[in-house]
N, C-alpha and C positions, 0 to 999 in steps of 0.2 A: 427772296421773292417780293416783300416790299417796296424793293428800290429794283427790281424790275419791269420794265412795261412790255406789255401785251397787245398785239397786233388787233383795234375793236370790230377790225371788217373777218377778219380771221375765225373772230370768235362769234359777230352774230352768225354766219353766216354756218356756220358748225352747228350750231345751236337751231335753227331755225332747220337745218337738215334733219337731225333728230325729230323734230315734231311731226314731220313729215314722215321717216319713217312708216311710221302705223300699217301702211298697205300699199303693196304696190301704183294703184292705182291713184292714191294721192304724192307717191313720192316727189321730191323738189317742187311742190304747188309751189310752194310761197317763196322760194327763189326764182322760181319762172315767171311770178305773178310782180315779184319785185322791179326782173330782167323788164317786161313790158311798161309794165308802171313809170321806170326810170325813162324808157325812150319817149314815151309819151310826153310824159313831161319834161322832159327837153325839147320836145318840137312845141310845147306852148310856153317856154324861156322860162320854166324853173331855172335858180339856179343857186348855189352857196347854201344855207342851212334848210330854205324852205323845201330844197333837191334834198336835203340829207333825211329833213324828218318823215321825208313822203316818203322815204326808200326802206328807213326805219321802220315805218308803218308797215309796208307794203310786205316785209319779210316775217313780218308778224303778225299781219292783220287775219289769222284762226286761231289765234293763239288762246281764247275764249273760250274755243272748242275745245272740249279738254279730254275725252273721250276718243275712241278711236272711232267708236258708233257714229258719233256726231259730228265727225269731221269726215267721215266717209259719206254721210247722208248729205251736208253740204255739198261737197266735190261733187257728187248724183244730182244735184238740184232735186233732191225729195228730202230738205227742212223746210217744214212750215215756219217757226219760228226764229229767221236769220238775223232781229234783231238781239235776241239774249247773246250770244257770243261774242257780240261788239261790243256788249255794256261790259262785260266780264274783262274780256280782252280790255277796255281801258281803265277796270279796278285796278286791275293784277300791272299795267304799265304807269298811273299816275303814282303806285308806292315808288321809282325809281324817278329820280328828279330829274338822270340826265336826258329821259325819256315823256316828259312831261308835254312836251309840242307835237309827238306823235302820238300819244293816247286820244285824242279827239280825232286824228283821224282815223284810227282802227274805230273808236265807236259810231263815225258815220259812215261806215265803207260800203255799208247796203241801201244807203237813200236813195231814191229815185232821184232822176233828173226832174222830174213833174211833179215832184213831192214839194210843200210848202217847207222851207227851211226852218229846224229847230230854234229856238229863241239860244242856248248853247252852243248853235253852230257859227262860226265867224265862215267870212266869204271865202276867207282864205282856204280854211279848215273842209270849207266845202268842195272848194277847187280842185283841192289833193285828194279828199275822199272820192270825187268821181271818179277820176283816173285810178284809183284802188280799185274800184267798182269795178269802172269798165276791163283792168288788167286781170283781174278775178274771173272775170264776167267768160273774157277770151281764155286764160289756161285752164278752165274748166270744160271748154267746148272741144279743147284737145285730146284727142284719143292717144292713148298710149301704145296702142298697136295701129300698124299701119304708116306708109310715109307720109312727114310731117307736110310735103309740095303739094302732095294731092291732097290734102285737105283743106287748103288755103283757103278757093272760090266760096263753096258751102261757108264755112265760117265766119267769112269776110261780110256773108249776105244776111247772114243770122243776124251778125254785132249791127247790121245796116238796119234793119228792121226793127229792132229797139231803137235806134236813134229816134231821141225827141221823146221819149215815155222814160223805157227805163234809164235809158244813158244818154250823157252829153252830148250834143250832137257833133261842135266843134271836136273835143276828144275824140269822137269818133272819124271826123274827117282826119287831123294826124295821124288818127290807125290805120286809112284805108292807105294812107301815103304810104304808112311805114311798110305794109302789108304787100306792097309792089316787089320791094324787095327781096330776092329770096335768102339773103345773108342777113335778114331779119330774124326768119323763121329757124334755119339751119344754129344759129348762135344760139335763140332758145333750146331747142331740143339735144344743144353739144353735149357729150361728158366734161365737154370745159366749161359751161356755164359759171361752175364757183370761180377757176380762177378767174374768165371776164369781169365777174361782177365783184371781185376780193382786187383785182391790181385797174380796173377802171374805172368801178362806183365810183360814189360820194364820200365811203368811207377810206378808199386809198392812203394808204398811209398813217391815218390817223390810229395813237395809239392813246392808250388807257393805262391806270396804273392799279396799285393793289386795293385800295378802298372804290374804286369802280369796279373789279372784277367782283369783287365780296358783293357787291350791289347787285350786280347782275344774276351772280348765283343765287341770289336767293328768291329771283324775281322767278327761276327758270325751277327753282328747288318747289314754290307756290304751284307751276305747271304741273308738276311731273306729281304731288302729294294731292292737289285738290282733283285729281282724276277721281276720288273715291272719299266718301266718308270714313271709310276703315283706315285708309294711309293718307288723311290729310294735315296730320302733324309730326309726320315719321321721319322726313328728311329732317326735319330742326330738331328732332330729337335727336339723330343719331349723329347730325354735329354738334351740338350740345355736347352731347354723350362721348365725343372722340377727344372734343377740347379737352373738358374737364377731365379723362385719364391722361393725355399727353399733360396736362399741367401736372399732377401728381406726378409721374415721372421723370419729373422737369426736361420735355422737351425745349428747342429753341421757341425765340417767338415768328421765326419763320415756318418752324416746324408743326406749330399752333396753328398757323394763317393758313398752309395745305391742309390740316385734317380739318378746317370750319368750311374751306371749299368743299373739300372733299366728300365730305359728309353730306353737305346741300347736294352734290350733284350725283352721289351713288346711284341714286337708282333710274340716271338719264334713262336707262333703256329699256322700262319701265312706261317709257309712254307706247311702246309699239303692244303692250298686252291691251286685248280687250277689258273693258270692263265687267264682262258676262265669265272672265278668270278670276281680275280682282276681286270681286263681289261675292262668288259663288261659296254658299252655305254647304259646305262639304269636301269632300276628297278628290283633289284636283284627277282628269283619267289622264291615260298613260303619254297622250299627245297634246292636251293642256299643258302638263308638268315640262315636255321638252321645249314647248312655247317661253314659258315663264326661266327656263334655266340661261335660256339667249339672254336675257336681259342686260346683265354684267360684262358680254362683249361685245355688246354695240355703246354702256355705255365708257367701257375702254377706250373704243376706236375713235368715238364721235370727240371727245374729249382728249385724244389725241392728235388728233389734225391742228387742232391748236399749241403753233408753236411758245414753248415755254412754260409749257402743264402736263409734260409728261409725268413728274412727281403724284401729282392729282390725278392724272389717268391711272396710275399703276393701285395709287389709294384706293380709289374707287370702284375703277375695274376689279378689283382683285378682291371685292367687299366676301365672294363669296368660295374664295379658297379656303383650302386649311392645310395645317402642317404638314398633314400625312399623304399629303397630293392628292384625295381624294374627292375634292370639291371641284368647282366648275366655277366656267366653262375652260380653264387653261389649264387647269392640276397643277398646277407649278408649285416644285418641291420645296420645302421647309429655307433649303439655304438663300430662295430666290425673293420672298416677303419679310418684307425689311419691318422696320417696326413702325412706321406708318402705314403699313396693309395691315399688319396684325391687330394695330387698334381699333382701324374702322372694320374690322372682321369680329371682334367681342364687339364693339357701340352696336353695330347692326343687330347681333344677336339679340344682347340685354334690352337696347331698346326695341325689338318685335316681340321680344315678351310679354313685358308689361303691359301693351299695350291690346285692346280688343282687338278680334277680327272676326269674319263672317261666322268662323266655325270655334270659335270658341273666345270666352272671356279671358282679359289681361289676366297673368300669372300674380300671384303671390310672389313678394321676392326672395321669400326663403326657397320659393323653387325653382325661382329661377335659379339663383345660387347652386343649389342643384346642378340643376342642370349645366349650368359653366363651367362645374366640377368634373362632372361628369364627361364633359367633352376634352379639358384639360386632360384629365388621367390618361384618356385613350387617344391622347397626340392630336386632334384636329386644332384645339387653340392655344396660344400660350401662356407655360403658369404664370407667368409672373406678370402678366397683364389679369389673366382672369383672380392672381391673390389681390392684387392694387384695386378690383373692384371688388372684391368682395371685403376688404378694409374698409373701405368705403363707401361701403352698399347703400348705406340708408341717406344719406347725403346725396349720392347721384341720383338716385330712386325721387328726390323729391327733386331734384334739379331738372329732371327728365322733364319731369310729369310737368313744373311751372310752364319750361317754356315751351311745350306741345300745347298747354292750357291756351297756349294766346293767341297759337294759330290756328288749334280749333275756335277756338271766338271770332277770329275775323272770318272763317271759313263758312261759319252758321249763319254772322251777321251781315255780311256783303256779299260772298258767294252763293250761298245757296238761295239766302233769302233776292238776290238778283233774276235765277231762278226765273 
């Protein structure tokens, strides 16, 4: 896995599907918001990295929004406060370096055109952020029901009517041009969209290797834990937690680098729950619980589209099988989870242990241990993974704990207090 590369239009573009997710009604926002964004700024001669970092943006620019609540109330235009998500969204993008020239522009994507320019905005930075603006602006006025042709005029007249307040005026003359066409529209609203924008972008071709995948995942592993204070250092835990039993075992160190992704990206599917699930001081009802059980195959699928991580799909996805087929959402029998699913199926458990949650405090790990006993004996997980943790209980127990420690910290001291 190391010394293989990974397609990086493949994999934003996968990933940026998943945050979408949440509801129908926002699903491919920020691929369609990308799609616009990119023509636009070709018809004002973007082009070579300053086209790539606006596309980059553009695919992620709600990524802030971490919430399902909050990212449906934007799509609505009923957030009052549409600057917090931009600040957010460029905390959580300036920790990746390779993403360092798009983070300024997700944090200006809501300035006005009539707004006095921030003293940290460069002209450039501003340029691109209009064109996010105004691309946003447009696939939010698009209805999800109804044909995309007969909506065009309306539309066109809305985006016209901001010109010169809220949006650039020029940007917007480009749009009216692009707007004539109806192999404009039709391209936006295809089922081919991904491939369009994966074999025509900016990213075409361009490929990544395994210390930029490991960067990425952790950037997306932040998305999907800082939904909540209750699981905002659950994914570094529970790679943590996979590492460290695969090193006991002595797995490879290829076999190391799948369960560190793996672990970051378990609980991709994990952003389509509300937070009024995650949160909730009590016993999930009978149709919350079917909600929460999809989680593990969307984040199967999503992370399987990307070629060359099927490994990491199977890890991940499968966080919440067990032996005896009786787990979900696939039941897939004992002879079918290899011993990279098994381990991120105890990390997951041990570490949602220990850890607090709405409806009750972190365990003791004498009971935990317990309890991994207990599930060993009666075939859901395997002994000889849950004996290797429990040889080594009090060691992982504090190793857990450190490195959740550091993402709760950044999570309290820039996240929330972003807020």
């Amino acid at each position: 896995m190391r010394d293989k590369t990974i397609n990086l239009g493949n994999l934003l573009l996968s990933l940026s599907e998943a945050i979408d997710l949440a509801n129908p009604l926002i699903a491919l926002h920020q691929q369609r918001t990308s799609y616009i964004a990119l023509r636009i700024a070709e018809q004002a001669g973007f082009a070579g990295q300053p086209l790539r970092d606006l596309f980059i943006a553009a695919l992620f620019h709600d990524t802030g929004a971490l919430t399902v609540e909050e990212k449906t109330a934007l799509h609505e235009f009923e957030e009052v406060d549409v600057g917090n998500h931009c600040v957010k969204g460029e905390i959580l993008f300036k920790r990746i370096p390779m993403f360092d020239r798009a983070a300024p522009i997700i944090r200006f994507h809501h300035i006005r055109w009539d707004a006095a320019t921030p003293s940290a905005c460069t002209d450039a930075v501003r340029e691109a952020a209009h064109i996010v603006c105004l691309a946003d602006y447009i696939e939010r006025l698009v209805k999800r029901t109804g044909y995309i042709l007969g909506q065009v005029d309306p539309l066109v007249e809305r985006i016209r009517s901001l010109s010169g307040s809220e949006l650039d005026p020029i940007h917007v003359d480009a749009f009216q041009r692009l707007a004539r066409s109806e192999s404009f529209w039709l391209d936006l609203v295809s089922p081919k969209l991904y491939s369009l924008l994966l074999h025509k972008g900016p990213l075409a071709g361009e490929t990544i290797h395994a210390a930029a995948l490991e960067e990425i995942s952790t950037l997306f592993r932040d998305f999907i834990d800082f939904k909540s204070s209750f699981t905002a250092a659950h994914s570094s835990g529970v790679s943590k937690c996979a590492e460290t039993i695969g090193d006991l075992l002595g797995v490879t160190d290829d076999e190391r680098f799948d369960l560190r992704i793996a672990g970051n990206l378990h609980d991709l599917g994990k952003l389509i729950i509300p937070n009024a699930i995650l949160d909730k001081n009590g016993p999930l009802t009978d149709e919350e619980y079917r909600l929460m059980r999809c989680h593990p195959y969307h984040t199967f699928h999503v992370i399987n589209t990307v070629s060359g991580l099927s490994r990491i799909a199977a890890m991940a996805g499968h966080h919440h099988e067990t032996l005896d087929a009786t787990g979900y959402p696939f039941q897939r029998p004992a002879q079918e989870l290899m011993t990279g699913e098994r381990i991120i199926m105890v990390a997951d458990i041990f570490t949602a242990l220990i850890e607090d949650r709405p409806y009750r405090d972190g365990m003791a790990l004498g009971d935990v241990l317990r309890l991994l006993d207990d599930m060993s004996a009666r075939g859901i997980l395997d002994p000889d993974i849950v004996g290797t943790v429990k040889r080594h209980s009090a060691m992982m127990y504090d190793t857990v704990l450190a490195v959740e420690n550091e993402s709760k910290e950044f999570y309290a001291t820039r996240i929330r207090a972003s807020a």
